[in-house]
Kinemage of the C-alpha trace (Angstrom):
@kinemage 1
@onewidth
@group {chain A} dominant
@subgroup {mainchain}
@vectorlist {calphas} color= white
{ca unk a 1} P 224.984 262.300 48.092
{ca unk a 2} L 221.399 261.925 49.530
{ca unk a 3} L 222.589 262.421 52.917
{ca unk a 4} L 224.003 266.276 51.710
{ca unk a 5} L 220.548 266.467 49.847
{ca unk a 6} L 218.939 265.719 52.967
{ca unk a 7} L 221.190 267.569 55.179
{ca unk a 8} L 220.903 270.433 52.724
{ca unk a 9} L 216.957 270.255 52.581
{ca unk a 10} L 216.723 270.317 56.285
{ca unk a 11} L 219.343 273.240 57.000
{ca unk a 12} L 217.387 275.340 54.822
{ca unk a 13} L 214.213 274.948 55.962
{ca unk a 14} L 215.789 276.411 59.014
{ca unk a 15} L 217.458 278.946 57.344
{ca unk a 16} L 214.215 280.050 56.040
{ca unk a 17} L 212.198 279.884 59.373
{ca unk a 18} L 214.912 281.678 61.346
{ca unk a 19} L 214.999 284.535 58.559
{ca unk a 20} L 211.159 284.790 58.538
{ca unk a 21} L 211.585 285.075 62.532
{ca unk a 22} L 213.944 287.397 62.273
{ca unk a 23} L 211.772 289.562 59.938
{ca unk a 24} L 208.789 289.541 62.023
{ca unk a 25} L 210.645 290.312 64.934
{ca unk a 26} L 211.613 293.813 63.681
{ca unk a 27} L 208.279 295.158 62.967
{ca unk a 28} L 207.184 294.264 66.551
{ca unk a 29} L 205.384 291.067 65.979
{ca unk a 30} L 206.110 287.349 66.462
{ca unk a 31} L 205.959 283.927 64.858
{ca unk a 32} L 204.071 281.892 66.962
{ca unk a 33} L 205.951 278.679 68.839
{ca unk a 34} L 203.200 276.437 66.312
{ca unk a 35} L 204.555 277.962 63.210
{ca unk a 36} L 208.244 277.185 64.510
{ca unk a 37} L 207.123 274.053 65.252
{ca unk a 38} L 205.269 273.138 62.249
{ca unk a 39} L 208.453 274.606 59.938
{ca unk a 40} L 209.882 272.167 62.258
{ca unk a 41} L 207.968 268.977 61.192
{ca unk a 42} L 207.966 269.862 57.471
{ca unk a 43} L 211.822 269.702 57.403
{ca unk a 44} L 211.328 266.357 59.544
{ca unk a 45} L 208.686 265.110 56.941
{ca unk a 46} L 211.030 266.209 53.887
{ca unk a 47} L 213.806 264.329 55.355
{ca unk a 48} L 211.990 261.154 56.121
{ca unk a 49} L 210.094 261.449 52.290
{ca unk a 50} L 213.841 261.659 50.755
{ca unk a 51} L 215.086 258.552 52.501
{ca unk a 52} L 212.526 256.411 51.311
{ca unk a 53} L 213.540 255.259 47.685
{ca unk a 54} L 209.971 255.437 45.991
{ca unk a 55} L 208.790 258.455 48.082
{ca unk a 56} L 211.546 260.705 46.615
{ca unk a 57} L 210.395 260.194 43.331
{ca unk a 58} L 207.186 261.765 43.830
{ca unk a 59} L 206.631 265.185 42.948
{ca unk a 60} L 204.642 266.335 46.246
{ca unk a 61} L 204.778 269.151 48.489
{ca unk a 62} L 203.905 268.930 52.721
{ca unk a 63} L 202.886 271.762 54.182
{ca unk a 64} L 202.009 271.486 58.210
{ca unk a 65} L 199.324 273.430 60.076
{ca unk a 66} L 198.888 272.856 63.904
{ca unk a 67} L 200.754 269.469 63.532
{ca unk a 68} L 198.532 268.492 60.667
{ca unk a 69} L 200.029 267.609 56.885
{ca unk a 70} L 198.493 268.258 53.591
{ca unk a 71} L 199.754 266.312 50.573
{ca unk a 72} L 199.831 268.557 47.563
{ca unk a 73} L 202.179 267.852 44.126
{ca unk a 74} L 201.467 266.339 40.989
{ca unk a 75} L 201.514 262.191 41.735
{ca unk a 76} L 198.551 260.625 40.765
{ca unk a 77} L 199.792 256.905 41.752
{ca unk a 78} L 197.811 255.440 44.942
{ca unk a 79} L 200.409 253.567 46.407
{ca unk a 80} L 203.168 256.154 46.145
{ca unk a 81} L 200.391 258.186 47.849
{ca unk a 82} L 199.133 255.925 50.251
{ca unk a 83} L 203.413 255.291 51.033
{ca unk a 84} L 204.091 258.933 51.530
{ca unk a 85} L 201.150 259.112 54.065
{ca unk a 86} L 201.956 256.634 55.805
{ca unk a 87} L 205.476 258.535 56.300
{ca unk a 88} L 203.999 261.429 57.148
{ca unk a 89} L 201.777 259.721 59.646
{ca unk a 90} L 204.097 257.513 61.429
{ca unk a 91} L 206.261 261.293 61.863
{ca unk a 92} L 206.631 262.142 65.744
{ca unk a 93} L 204.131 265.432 66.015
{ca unk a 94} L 201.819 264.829 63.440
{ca unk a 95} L 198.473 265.031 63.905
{ca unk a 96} L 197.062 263.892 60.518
{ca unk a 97} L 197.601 263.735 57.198
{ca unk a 98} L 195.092 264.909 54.385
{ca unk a 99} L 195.429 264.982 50.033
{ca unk a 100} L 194.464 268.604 48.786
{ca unk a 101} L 192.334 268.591 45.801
């Protein structure tokens, strides 16, 4: 079950990043290879935060800029904090990670 969740998470975070490409693409502009790349390390993120037992719990959204993460979500517990950034560090491609306030 949490490898469909997983698997499901992932495929449509690339659902969504090829239909926003494809969008873009009509009216004669382009997503830049960064943004691809940063939809790119979200999904990796979201998949790496749902195989961790007490990160899944955690009610937290990562958003990626330029191969840097921002924590944002509702969990005011340090150590399910301080685990989920450590995730999101030890990520291939990230940059940094930073809590927004």
């Amino acid at each position: 079950m949490k490898k469909h969740l997983v698997l499901f998470s992932v495929l449509m975070t690339l659902l969504l990043a090829s239909m926003t490409n494809g969008c873009a693409s009509g009216r004669g502009s382009y997503v830049p290879s960064i943004d691809r790349e940063d939809r790119a390390l979200e999904a990796l993120v979201q998949q790496r935060i749902q195989a961790d037992r007490v990160a899944r719990r955690a009610m937290v959204d990562v958003r990626v800029e330029y191969g840097f993460a921002t924590i944002r979500g509702a969990e005011d517990d340090p150590a399910v904090l301080a685990r989920i950034a450590s995730i999101i560090r030890n990520t291939p491609g990230i940059k940094g990670v930073d809590r927004a306030d």
